[in-house]
N, CA, C and O of each residue as an XYZ file, in Angstrom:
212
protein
N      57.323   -186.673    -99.313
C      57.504   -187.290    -98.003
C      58.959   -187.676    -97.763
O      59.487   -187.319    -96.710
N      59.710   -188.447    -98.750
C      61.193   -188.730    -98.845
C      61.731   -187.434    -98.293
O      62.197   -187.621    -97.169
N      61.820   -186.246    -98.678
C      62.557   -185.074    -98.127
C      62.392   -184.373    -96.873
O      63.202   -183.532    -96.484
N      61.155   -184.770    -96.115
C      61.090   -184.350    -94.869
C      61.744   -185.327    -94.352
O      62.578   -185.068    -93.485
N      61.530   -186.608    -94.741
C      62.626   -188.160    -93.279
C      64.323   -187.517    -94.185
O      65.286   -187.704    -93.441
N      64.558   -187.122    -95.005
C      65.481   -186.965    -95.108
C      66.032   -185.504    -94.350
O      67.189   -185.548    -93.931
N      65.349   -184.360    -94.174
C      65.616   -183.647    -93.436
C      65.549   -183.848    -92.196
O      66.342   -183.230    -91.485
N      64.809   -184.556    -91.722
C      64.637   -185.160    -90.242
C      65.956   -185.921    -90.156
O      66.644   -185.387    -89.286
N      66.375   -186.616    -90.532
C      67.740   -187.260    -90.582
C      68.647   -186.486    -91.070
O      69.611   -187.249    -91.131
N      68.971   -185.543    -91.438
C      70.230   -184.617    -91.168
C      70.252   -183.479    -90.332
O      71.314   -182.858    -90.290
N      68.851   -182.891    -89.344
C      68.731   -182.501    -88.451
C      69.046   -183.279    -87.115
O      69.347   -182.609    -86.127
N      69.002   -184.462    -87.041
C      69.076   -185.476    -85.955
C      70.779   -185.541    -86.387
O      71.457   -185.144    -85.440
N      71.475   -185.879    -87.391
C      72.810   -186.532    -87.802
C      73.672   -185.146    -87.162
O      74.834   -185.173    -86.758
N      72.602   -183.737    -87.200
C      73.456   -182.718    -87.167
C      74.037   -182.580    -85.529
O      75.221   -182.487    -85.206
N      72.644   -182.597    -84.451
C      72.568   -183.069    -83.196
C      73.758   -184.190    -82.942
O      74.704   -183.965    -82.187
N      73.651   -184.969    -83.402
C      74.411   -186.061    -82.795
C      75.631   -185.692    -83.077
O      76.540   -186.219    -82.434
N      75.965   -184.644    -84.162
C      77.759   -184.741    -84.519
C      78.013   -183.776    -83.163
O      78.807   -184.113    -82.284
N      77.199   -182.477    -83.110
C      77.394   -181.578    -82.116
C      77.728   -182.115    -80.629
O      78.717   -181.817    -79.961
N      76.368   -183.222    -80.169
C      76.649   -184.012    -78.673
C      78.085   -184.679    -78.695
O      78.685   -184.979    -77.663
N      78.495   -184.848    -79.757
C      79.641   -186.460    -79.851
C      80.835   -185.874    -80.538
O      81.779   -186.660    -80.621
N      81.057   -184.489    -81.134
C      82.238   -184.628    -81.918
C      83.216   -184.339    -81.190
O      84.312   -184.825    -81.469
N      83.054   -183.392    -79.966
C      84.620   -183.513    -79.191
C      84.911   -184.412    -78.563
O      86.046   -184.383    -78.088
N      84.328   -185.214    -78.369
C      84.384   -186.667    -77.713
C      85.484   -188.079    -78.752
O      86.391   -188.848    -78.435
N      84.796   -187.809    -79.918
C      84.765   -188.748    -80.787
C      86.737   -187.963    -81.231
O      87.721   -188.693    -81.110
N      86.840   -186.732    -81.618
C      88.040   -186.398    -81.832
C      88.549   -186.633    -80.626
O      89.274   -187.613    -80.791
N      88.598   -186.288    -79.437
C      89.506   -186.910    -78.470
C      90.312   -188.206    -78.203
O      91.486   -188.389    -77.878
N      89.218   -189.089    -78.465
C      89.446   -190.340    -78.724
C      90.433   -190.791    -79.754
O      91.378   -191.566    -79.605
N      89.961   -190.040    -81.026
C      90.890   -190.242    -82.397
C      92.442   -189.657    -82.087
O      93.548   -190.187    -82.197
N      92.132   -188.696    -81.771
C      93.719   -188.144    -80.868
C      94.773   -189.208    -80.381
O      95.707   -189.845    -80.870
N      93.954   -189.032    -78.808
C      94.749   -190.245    -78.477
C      95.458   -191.234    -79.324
O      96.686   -191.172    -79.389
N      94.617   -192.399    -80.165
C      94.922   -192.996    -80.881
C      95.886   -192.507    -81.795
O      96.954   -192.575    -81.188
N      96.137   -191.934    -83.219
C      96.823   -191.414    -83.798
C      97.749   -190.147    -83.673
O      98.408   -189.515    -84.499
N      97.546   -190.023    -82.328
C      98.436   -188.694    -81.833
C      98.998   -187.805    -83.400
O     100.129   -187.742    -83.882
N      97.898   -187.302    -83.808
C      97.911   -186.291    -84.905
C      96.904   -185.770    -85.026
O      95.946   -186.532    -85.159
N      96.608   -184.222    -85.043
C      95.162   -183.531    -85.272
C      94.861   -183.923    -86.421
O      93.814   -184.557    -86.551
N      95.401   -183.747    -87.166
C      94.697   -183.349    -88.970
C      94.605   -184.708    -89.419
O      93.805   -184.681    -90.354
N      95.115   -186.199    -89.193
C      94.137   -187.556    -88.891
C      93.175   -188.245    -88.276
O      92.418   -189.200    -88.446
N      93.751   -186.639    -86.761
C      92.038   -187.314    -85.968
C      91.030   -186.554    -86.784
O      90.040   -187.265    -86.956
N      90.913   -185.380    -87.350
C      90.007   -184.792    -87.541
C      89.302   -185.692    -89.014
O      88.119   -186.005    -89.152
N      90.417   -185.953    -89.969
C      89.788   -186.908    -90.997
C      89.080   -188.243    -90.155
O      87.913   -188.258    -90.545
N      89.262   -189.251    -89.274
C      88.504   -189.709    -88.437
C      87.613   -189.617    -88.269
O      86.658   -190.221    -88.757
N      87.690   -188.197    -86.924
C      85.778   -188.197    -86.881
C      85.171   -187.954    -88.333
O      84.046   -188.404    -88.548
N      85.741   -187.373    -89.193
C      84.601   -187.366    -90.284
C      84.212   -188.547    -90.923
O      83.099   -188.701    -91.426
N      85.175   -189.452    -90.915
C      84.763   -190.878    -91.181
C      83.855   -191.381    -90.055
O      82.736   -191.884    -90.156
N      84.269   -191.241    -89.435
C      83.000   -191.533    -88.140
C      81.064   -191.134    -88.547
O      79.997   -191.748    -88.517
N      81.399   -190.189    -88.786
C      79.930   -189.489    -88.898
C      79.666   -189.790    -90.220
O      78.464   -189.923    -90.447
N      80.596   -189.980    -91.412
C      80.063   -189.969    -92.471
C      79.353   -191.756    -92.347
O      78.134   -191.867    -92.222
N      80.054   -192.761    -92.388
C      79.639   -193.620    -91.932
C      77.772   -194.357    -90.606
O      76.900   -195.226    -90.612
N      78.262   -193.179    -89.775
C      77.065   -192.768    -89.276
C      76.405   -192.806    -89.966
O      75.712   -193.820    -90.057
N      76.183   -191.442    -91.091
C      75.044   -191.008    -91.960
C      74.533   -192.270    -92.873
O      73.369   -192.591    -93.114
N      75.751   -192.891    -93.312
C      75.635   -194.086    -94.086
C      74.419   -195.248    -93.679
O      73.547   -195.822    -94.332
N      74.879   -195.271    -92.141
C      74.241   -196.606    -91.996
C      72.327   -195.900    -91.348
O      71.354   -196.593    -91.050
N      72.422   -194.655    -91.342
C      70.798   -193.850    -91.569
C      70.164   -194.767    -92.561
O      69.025   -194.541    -92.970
């Protein structure tokens, strides 16, 4: 049972990065006016996300 809520939750985590990640890097942009920090960003973003799953 653990591995289906866990697949259910990285099917949903996967959705949500897709709806939100150009959004979420845009944002990081702005802020740090550098790609290759915004992009470490959103991944802190989502990994965190996943975290608090």
């Amino acid at each position: 049972m653990e591995s289906n809520s866990l697949a259910r939750t990285d099917k949903e985590l996967a959705e949500l990065y897709q709806r939100h990640a150009d959004l979420v890097y845009r944002l990081c942009y702005i802020y740090l006016k550098n790609p290759v920090d915004a992009e470490d960003a959103v991944q802190s973003v989502f990994i965190l996300n996943y975290e608090s799953l």
